[in-house]
Every structure is written in structure tokens, then in C-alpha cells.
PyMOL Python script that loads the backbone (N, CA, C, O; Angstrom):
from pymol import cmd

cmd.read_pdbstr("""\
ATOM      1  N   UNK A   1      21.355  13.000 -43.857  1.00  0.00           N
ATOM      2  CA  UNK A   1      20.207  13.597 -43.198  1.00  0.00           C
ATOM      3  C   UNK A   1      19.506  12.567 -42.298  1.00  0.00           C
ATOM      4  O   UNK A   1      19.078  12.944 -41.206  1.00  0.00           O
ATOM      5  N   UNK A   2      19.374  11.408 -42.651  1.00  0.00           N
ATOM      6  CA  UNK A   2      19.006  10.491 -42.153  1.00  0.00           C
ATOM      7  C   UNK A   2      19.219  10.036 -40.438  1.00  0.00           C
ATOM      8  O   UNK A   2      18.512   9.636 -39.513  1.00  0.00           O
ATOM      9  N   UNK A   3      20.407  10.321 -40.645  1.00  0.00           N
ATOM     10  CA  UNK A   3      21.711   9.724 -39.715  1.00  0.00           C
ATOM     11  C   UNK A   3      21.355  10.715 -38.789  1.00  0.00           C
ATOM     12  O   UNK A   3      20.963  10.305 -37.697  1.00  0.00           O
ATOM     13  N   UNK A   4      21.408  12.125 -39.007  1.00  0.00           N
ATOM     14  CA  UNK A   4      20.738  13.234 -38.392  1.00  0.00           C
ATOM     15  C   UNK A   4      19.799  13.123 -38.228  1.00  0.00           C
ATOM     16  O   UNK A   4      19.818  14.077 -37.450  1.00  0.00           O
ATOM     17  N   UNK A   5      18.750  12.807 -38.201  1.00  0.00           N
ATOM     18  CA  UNK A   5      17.066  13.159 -37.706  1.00  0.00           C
ATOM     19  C   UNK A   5      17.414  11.671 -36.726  1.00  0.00           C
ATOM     20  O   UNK A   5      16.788  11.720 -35.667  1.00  0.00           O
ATOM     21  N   UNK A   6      18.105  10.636 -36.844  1.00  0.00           N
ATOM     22  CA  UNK A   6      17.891   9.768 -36.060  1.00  0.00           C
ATOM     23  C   UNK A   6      18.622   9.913 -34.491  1.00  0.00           C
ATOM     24  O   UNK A   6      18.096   9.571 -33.432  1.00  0.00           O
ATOM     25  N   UNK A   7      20.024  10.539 -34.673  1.00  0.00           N
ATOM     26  CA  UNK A   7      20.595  11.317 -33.812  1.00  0.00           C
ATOM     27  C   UNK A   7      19.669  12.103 -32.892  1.00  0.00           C
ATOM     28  O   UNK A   7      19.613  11.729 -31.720  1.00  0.00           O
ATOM     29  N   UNK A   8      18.898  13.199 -33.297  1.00  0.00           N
ATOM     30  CA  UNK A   8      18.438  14.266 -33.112  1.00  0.00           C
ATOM     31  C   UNK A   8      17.028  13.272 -32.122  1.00  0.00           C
ATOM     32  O   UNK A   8      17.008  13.453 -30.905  1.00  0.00           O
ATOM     33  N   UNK A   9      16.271  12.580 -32.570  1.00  0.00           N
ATOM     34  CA  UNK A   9      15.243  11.521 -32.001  1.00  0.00           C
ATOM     35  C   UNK A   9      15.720  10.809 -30.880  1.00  0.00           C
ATOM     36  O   UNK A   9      15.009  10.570 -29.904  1.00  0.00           O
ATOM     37  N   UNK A  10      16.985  10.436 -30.992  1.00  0.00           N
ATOM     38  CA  UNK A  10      17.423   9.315 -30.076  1.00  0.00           C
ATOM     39  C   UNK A  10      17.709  10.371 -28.702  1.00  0.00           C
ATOM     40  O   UNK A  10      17.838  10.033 -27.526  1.00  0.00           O
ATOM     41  N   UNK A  11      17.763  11.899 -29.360  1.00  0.00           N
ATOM     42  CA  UNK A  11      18.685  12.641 -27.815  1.00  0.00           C
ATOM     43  C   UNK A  11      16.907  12.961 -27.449  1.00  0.00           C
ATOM     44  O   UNK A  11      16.408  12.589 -26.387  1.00  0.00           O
ATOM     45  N   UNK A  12      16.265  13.560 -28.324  1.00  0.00           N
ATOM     46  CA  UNK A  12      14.611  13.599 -27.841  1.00  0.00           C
ATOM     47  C   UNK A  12      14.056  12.671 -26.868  1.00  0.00           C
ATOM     48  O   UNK A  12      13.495  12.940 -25.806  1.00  0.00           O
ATOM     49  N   UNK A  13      14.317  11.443 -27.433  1.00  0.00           N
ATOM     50  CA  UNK A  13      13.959  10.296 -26.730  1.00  0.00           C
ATOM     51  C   UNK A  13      14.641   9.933 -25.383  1.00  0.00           C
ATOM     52  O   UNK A  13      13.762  10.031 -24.527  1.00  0.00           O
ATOM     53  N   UNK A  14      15.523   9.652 -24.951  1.00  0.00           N
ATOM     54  CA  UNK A  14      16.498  10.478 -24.067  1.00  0.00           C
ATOM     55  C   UNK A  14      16.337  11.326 -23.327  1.00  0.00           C
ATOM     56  O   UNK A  14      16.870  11.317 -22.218  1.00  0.00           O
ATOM     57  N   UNK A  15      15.666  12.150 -23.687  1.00  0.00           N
ATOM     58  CA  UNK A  15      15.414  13.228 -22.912  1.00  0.00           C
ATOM     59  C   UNK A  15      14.230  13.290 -22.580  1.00  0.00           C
ATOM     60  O   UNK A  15      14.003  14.022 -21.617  1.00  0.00           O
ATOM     61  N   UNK A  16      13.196  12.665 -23.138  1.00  0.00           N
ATOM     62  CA  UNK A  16      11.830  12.089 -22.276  1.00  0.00           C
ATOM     63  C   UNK A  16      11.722  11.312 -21.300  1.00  0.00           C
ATOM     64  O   UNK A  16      10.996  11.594 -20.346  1.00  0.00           O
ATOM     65  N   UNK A  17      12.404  10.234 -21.366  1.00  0.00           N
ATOM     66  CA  UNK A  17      12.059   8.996 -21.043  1.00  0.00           C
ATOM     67  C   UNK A  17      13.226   9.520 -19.529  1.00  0.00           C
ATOM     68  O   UNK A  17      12.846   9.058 -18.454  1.00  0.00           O
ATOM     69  N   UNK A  18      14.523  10.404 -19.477  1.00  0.00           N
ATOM     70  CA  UNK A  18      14.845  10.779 -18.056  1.00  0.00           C
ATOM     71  C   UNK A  18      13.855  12.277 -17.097  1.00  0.00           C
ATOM     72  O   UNK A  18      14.106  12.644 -15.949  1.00  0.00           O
ATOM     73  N   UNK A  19      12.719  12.888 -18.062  1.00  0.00           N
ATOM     74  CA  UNK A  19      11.235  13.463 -17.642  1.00  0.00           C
ATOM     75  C   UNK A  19      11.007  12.514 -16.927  1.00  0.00           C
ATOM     76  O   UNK A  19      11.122  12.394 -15.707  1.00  0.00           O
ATOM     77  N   UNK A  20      10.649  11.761 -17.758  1.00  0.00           N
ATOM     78  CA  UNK A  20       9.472  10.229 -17.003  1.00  0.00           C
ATOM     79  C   UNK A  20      10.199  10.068 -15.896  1.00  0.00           C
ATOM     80  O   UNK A  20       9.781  10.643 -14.891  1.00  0.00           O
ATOM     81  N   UNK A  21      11.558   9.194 -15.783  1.00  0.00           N
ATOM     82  CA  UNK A  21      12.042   8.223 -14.715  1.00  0.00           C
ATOM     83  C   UNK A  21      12.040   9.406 -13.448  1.00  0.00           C
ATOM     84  O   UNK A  21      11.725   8.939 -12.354  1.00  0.00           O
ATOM     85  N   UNK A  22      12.316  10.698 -13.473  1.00  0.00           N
ATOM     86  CA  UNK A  22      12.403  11.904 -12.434  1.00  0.00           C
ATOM     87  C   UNK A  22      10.995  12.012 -11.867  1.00  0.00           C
ATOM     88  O   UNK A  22      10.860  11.734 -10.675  1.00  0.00           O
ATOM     89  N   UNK A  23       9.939  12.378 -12.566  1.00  0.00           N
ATOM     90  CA  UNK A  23       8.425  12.633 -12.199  1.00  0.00           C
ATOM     91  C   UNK A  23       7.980  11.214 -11.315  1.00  0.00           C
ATOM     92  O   UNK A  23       7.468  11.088 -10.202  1.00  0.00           O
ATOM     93  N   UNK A  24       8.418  10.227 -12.332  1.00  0.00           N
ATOM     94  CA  UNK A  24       7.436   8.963 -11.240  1.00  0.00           C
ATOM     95  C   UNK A  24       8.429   8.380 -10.071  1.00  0.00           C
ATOM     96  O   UNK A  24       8.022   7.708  -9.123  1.00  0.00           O
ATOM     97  N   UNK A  25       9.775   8.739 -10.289  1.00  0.00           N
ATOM     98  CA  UNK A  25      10.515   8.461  -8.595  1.00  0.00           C
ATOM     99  C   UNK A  25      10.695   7.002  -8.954  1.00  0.00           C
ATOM    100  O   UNK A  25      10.452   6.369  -9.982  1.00  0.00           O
ATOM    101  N   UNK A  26      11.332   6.584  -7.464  1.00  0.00           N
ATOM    102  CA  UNK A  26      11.754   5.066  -7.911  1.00  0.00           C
ATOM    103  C   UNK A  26      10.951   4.152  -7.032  1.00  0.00           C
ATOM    104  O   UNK A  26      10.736   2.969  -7.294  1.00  0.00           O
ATOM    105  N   UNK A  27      10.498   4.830  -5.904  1.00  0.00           N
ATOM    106  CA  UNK A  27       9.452   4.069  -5.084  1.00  0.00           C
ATOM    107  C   UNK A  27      10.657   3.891  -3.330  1.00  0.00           C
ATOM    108  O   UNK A  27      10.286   3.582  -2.198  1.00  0.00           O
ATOM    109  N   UNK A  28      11.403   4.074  -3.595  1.00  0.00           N
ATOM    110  CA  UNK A  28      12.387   4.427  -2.539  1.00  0.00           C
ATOM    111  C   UNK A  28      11.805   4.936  -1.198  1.00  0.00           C
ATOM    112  O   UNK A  28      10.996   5.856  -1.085  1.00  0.00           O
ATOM    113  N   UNK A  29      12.470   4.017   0.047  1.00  0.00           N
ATOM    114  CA  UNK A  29      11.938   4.335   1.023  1.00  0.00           C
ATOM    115  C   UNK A  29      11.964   5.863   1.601  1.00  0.00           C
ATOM    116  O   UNK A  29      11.216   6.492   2.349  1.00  0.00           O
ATOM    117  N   UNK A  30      13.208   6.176   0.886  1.00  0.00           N
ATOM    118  CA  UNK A  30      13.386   7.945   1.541  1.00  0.00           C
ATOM    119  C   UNK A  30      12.661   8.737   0.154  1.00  0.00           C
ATOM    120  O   UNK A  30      13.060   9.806  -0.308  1.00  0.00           O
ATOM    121  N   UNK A  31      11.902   8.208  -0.192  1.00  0.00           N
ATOM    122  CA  UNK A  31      10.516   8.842  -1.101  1.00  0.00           C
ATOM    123  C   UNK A  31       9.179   9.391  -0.967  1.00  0.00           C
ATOM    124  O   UNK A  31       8.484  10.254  -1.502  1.00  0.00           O
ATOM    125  N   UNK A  32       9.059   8.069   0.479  1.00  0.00           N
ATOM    126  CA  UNK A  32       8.250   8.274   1.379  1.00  0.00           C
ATOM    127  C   UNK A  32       7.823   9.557   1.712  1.00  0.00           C
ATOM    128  O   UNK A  32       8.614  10.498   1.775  1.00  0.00           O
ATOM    129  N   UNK A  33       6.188   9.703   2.012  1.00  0.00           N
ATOM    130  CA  UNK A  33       6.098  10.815   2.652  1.00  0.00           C
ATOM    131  C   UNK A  33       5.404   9.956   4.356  1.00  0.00           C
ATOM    132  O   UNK A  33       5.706  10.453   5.442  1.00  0.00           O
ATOM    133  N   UNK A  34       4.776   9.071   4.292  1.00  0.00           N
ATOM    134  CA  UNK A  34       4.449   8.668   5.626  1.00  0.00           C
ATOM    135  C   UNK A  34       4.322   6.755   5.396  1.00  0.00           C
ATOM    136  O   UNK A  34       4.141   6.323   4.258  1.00  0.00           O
ATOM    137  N   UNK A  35       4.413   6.022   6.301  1.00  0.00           N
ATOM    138  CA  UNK A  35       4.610   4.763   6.456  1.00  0.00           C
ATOM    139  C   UNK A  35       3.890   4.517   7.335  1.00  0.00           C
ATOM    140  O   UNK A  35       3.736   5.341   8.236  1.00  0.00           O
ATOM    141  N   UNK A  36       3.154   3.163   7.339  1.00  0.00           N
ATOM    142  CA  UNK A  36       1.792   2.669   8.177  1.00  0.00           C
ATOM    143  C   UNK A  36       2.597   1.559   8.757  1.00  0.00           C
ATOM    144  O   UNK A  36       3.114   1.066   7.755  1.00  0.00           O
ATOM    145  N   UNK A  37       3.026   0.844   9.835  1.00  0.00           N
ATOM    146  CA  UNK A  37       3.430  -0.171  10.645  1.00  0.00           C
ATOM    147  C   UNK A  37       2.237  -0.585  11.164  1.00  0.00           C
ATOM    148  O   UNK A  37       1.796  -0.006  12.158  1.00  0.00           O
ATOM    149  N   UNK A  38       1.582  -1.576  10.613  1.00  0.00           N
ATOM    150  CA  UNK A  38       0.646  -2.201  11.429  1.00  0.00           C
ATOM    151  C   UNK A  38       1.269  -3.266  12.360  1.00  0.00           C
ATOM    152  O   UNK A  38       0.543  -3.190  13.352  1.00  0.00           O
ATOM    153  N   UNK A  39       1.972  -3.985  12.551  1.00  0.00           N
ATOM    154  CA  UNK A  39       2.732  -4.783  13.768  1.00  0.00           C
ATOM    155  C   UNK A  39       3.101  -3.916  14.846  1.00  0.00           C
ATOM    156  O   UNK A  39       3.710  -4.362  15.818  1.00  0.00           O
ATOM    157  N   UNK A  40       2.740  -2.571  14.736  1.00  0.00           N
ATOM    158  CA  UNK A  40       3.934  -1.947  15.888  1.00  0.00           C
ATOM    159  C   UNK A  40       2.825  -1.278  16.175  1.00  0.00           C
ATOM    160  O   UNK A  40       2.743  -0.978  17.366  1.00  0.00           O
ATOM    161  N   UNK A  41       1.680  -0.838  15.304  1.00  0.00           N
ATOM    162  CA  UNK A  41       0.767   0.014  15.479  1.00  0.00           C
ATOM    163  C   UNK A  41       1.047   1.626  14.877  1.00  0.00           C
ATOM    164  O   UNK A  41       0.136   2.301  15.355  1.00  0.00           O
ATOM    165  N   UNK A  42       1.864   2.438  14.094  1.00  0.00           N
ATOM    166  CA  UNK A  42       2.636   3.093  14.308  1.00  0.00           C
ATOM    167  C   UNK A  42       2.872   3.915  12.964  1.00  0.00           C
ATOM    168  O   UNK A  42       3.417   3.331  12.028  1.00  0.00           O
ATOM    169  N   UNK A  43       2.483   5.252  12.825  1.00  0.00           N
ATOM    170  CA  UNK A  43       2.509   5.756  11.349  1.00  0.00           C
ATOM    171  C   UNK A  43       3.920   6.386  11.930  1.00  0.00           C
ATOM    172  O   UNK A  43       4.248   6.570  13.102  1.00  0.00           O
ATOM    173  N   UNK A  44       4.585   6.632  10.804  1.00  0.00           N
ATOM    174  CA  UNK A  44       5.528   7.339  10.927  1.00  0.00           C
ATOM    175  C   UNK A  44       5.660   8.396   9.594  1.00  0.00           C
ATOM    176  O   UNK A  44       5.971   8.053   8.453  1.00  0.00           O
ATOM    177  N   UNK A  45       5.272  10.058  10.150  1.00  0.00           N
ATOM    178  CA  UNK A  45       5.554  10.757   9.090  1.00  0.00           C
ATOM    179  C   UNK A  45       6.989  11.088   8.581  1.00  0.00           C
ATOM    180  O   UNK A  45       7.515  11.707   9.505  1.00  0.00           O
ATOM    181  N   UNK A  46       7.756  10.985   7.687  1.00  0.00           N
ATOM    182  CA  UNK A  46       8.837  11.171   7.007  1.00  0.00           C
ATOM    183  C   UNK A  46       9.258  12.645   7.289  1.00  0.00           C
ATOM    184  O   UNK A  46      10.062  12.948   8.171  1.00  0.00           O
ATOM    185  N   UNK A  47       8.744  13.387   6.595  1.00  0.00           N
ATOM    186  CA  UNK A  47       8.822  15.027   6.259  1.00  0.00           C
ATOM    187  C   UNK A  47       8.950  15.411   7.686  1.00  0.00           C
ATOM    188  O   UNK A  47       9.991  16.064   7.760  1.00  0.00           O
ATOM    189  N   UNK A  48       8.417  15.326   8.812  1.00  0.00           N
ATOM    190  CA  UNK A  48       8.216  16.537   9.718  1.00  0.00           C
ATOM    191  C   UNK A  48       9.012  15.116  10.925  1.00  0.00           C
ATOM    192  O   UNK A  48       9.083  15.384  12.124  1.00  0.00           O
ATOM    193  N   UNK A  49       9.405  14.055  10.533  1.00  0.00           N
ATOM    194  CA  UNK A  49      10.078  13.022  11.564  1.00  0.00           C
ATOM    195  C   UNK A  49       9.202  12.664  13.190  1.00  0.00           C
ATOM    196  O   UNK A  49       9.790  12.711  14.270  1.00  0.00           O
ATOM    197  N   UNK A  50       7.686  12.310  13.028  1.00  0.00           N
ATOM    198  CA  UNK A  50       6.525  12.373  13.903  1.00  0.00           C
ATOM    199  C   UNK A  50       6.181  10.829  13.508  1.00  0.00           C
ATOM    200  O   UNK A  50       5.835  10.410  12.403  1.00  0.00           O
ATOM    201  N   UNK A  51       6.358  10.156  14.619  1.00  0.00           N
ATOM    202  CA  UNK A  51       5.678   8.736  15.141  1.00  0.00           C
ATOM    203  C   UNK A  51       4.540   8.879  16.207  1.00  0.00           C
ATOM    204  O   UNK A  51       4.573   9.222  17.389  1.00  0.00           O
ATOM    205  N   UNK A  52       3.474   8.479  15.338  1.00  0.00           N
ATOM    206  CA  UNK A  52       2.310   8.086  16.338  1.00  0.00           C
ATOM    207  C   UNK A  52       2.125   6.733  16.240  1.00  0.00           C
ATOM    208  O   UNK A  52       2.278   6.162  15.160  1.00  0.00           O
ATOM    209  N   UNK A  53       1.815   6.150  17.240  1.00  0.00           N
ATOM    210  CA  UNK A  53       1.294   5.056  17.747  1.00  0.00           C
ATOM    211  C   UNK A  53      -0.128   4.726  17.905  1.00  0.00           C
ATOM    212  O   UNK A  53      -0.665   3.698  18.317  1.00  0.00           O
ATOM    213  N   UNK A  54      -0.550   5.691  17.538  1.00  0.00           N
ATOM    214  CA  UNK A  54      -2.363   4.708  17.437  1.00  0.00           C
ATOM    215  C   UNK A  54      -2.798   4.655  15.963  1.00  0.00           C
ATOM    216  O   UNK A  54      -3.525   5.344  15.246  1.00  0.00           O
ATOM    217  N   UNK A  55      -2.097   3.617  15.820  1.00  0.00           N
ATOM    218  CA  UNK A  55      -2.674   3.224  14.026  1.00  0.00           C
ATOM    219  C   UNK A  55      -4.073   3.109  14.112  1.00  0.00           C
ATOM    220  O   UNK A  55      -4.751   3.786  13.339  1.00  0.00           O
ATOM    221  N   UNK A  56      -4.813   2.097  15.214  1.00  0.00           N
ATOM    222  CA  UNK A  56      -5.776   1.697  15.100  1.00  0.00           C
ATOM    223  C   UNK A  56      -6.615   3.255  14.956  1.00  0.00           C
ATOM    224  O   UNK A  56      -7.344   3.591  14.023  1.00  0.00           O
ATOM    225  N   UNK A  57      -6.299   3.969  16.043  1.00  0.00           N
ATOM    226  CA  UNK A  57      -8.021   4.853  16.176  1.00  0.00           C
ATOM    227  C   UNK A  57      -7.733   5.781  14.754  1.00  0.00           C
ATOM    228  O   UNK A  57      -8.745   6.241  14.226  1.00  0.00           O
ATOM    229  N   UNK A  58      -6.208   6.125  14.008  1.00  0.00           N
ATOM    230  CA  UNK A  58      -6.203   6.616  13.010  1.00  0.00           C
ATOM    231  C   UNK A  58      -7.096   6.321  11.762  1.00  0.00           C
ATOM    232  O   UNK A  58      -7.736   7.071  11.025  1.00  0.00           O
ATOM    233  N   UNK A  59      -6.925   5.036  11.780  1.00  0.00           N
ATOM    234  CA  UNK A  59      -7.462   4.396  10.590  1.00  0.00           C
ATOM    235  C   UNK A  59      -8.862   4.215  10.950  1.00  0.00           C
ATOM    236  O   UNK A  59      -9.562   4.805  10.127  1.00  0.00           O
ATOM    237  N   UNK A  60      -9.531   3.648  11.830  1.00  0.00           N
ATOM    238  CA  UNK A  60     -10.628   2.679  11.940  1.00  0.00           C
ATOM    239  C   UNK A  60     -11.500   4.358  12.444  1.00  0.00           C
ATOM    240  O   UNK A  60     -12.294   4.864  11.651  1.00  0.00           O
ATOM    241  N   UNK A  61     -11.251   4.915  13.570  1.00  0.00           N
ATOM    242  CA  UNK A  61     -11.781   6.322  13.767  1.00  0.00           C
ATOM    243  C   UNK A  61     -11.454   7.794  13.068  1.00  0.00           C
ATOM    244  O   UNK A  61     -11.787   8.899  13.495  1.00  0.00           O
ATOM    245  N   UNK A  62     -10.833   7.534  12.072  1.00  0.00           N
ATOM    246  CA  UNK A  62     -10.531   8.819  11.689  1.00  0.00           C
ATOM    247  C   UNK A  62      -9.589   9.799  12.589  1.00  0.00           C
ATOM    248  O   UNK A  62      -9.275  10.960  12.324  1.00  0.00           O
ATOM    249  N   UNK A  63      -9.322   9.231  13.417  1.00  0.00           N
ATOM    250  CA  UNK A  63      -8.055  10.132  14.696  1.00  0.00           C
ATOM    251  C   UNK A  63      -6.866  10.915  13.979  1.00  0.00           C
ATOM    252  O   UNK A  63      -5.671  10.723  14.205  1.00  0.00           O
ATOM    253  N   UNK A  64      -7.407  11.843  13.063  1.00  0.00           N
ATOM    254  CA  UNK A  64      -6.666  12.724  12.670  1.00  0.00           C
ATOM    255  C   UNK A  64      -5.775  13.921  13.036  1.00  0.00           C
ATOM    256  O   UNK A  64      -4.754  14.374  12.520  1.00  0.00           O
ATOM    257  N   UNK A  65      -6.408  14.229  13.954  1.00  0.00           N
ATOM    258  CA  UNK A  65      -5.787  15.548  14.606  1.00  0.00           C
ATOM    259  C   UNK A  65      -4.061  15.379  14.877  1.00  0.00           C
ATOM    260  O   UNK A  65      -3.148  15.689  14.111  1.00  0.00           O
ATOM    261  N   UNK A  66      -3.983  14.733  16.347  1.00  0.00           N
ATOM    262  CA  UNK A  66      -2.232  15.069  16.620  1.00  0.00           C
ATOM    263  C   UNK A  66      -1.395  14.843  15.365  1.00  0.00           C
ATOM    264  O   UNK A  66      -0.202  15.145  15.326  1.00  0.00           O
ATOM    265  N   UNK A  67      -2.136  14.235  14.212  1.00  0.00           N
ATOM    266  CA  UNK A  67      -0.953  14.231  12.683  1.00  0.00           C
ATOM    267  C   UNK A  67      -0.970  15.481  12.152  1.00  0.00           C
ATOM    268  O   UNK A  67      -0.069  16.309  12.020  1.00  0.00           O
ATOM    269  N   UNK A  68      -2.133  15.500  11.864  1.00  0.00           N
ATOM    270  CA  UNK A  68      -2.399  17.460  11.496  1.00  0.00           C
ATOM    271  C   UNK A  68      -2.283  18.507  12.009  1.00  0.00           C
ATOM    272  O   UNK A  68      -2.064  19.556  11.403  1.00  0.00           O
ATOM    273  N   UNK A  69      -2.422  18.372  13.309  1.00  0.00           N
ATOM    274  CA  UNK A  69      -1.539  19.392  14.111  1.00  0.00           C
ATOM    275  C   UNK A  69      -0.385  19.325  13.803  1.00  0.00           C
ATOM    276  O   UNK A  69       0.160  20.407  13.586  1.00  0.00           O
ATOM    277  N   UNK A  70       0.193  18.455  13.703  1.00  0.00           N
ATOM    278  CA  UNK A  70       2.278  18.368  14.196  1.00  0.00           C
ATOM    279  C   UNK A  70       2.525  18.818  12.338  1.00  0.00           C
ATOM    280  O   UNK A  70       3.701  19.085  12.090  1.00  0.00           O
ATOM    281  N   UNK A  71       1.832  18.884  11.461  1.00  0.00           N
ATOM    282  CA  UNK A  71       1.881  19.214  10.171  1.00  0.00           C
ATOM    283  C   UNK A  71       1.805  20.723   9.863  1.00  0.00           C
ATOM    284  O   UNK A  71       2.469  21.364   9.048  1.00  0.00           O
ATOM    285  N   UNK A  72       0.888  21.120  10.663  1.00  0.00           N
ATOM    286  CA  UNK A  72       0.636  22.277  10.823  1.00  0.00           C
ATOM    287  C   UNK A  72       1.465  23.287  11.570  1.00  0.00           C
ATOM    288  O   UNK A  72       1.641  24.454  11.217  1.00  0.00           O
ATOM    289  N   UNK A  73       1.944  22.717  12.619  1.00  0.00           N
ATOM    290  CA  UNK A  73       3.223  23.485  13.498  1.00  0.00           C
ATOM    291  C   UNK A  73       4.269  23.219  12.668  1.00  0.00           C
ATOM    292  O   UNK A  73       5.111  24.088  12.890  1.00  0.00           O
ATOM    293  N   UNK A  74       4.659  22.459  11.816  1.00  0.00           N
ATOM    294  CA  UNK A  74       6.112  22.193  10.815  1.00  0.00           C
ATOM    295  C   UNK A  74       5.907  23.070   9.698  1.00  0.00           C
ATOM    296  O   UNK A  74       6.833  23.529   9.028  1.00  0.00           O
ATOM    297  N   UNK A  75       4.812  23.278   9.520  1.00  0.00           N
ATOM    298  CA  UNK A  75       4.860  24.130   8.151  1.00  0.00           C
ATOM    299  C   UNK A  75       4.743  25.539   8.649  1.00  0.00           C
ATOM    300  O   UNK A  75       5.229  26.419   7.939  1.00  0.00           O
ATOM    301  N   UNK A  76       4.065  25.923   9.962  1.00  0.00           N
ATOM    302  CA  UNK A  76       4.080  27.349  10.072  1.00  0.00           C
ATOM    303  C   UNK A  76       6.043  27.360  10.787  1.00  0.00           C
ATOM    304  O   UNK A  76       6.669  28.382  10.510  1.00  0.00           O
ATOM    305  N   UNK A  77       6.401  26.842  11.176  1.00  0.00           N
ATOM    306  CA  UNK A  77       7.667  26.849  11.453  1.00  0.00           C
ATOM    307  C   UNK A  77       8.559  27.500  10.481  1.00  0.00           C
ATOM    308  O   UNK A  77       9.339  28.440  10.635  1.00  0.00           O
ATOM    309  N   UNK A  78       8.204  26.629   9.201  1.00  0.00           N
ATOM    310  CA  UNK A  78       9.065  26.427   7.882  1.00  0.00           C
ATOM    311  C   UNK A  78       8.791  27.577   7.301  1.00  0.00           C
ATOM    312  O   UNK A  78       9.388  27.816   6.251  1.00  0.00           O
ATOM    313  N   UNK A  79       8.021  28.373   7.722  1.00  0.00           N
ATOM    314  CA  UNK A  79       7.160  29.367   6.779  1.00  0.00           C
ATOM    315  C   UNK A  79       7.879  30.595   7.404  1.00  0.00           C
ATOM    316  O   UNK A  79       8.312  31.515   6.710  1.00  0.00           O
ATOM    317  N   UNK A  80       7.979  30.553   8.759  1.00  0.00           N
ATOM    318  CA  UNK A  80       8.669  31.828   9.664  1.00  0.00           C
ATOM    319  C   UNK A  80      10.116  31.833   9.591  1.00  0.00           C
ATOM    320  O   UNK A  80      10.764  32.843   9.865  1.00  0.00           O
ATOM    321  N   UNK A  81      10.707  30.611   9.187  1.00  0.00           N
ATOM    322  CA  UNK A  81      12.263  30.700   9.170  1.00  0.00           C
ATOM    323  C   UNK A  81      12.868  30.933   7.330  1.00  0.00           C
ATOM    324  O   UNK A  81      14.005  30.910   6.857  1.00  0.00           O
ATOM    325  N   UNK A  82      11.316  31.175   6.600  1.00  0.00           N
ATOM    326  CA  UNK A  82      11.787  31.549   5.018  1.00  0.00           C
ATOM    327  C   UNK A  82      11.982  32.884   5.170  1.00  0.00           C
ATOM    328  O   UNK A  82      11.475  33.469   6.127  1.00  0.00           O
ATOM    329  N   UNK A  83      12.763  33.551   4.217  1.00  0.00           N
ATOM    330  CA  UNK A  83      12.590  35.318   4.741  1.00  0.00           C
ATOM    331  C   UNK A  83      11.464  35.544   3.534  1.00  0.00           C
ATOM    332  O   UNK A  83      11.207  34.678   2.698  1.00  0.00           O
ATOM    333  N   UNK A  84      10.818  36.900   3.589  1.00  0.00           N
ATOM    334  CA  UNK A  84      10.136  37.350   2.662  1.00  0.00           C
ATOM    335  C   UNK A  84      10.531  37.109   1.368  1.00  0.00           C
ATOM    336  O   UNK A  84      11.732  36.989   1.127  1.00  0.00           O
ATOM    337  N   UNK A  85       9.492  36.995   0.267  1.00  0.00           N
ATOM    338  CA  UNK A  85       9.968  37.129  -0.979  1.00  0.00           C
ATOM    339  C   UNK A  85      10.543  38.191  -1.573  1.00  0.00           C
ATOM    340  O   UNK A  85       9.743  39.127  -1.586  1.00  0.00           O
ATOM    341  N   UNK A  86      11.582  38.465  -2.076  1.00  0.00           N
ATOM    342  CA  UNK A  86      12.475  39.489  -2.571  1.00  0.00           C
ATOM    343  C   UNK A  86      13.373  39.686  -1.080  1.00  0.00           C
ATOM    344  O   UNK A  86      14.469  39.215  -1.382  1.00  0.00           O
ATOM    345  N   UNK A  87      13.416  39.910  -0.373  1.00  0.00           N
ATOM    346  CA  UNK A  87      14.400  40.034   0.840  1.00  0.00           C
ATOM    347  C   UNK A  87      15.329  38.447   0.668  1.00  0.00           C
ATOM    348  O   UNK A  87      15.001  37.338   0.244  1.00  0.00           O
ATOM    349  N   UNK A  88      16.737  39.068   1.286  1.00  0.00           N
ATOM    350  CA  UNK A  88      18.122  38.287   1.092  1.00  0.00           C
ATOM    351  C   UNK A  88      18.685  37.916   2.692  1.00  0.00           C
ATOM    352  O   UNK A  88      18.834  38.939   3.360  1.00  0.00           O
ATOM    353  N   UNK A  89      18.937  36.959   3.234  1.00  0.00           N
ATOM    354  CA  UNK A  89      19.191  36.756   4.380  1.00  0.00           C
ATOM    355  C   UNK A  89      20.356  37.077   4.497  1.00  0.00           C
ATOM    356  O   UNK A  89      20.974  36.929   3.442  1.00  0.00           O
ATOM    357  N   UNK A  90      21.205  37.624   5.684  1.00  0.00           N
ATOM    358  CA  UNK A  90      22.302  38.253   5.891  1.00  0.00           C
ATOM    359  C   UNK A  90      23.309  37.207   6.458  1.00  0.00           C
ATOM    360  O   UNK A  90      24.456  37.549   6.748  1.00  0.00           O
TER     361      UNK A  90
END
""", "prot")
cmd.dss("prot")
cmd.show_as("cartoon", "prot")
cmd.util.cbc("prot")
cmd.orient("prot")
């Protein structure tokens, strides 16, 4: 019985600890969702493949927009090329 409950723990354990390593990722550059280049000046979003070049007014002014726009046109994009829920694409 012993031998069994320790078996049975070790696959538990095992099976947490590859939960864990999946949820927290490995830190991997293609993990990324956006990257700050301060030498170049230059965010680069991952997901939607959008390089801007004004790090400075991003950061220091809040120059949010052309990122959130180009976020916003990728997701309504992504959204028009899903078909409805319950409908099957042909």
C-alpha cells in the first residue's frame, strides 16, 4: 500500500509541478507580447507584428494611440474572419 500511495503522489506531483511550468512560461522571446528597444527607440508589438519608433513620446508622453489603434484594427480583423459561434466554415 505504501509503495502505492507513493506512486500515486509522485504522478500527482508530476502533474502539478508540469500545471506550474505551462502557466508561468519560460520567459522566451517568442513569449513576448511587446519589446521596448531603447537604443533604436522602438517598441515592437509581437502579436499584431507593429514597430513604432517613438519610444520616447510613448513612454515619457503617454503617446498611446497609433499602438492602440493598430490593436484595435487586428482584433476587429480577427473578430470578422472568426465565423459565428455554432456556424462551421465551408
Amino acid at each position: 500500500m505504501a509503495r502505492l500511495l507513493d506512486r500515486q503522489m509522485a504522478q500527482q506531483h508530476a502533474a502539478l509541478t508540469e500545471v506550474r511550468r505551462s502557466a508561468v512560461g519560460s520567459g522566451d522571446r517568442s513569449e513576448k507580447v511587446r519589446t521596448y528597444n531603447y537604443p533604436e527607440g522602438r517598441i515592437t508589438d509581437h502579436r499584431i507584428d507593429f514597430k513604432y519608433y517613438k519610444l520616447p513620446q510613448f513612454v515619457e508622453a503617454g503617446d498611446l494611440d497609433p499602438v492602440i489603434d493598430r490593436l484595435i484594427a487586428w482584433d476587429q480583423s480577427n473578430r470578422l474572419s472568426e465565423p459565428p459561434n455554432g456556424a462551421k466554415r465551408a
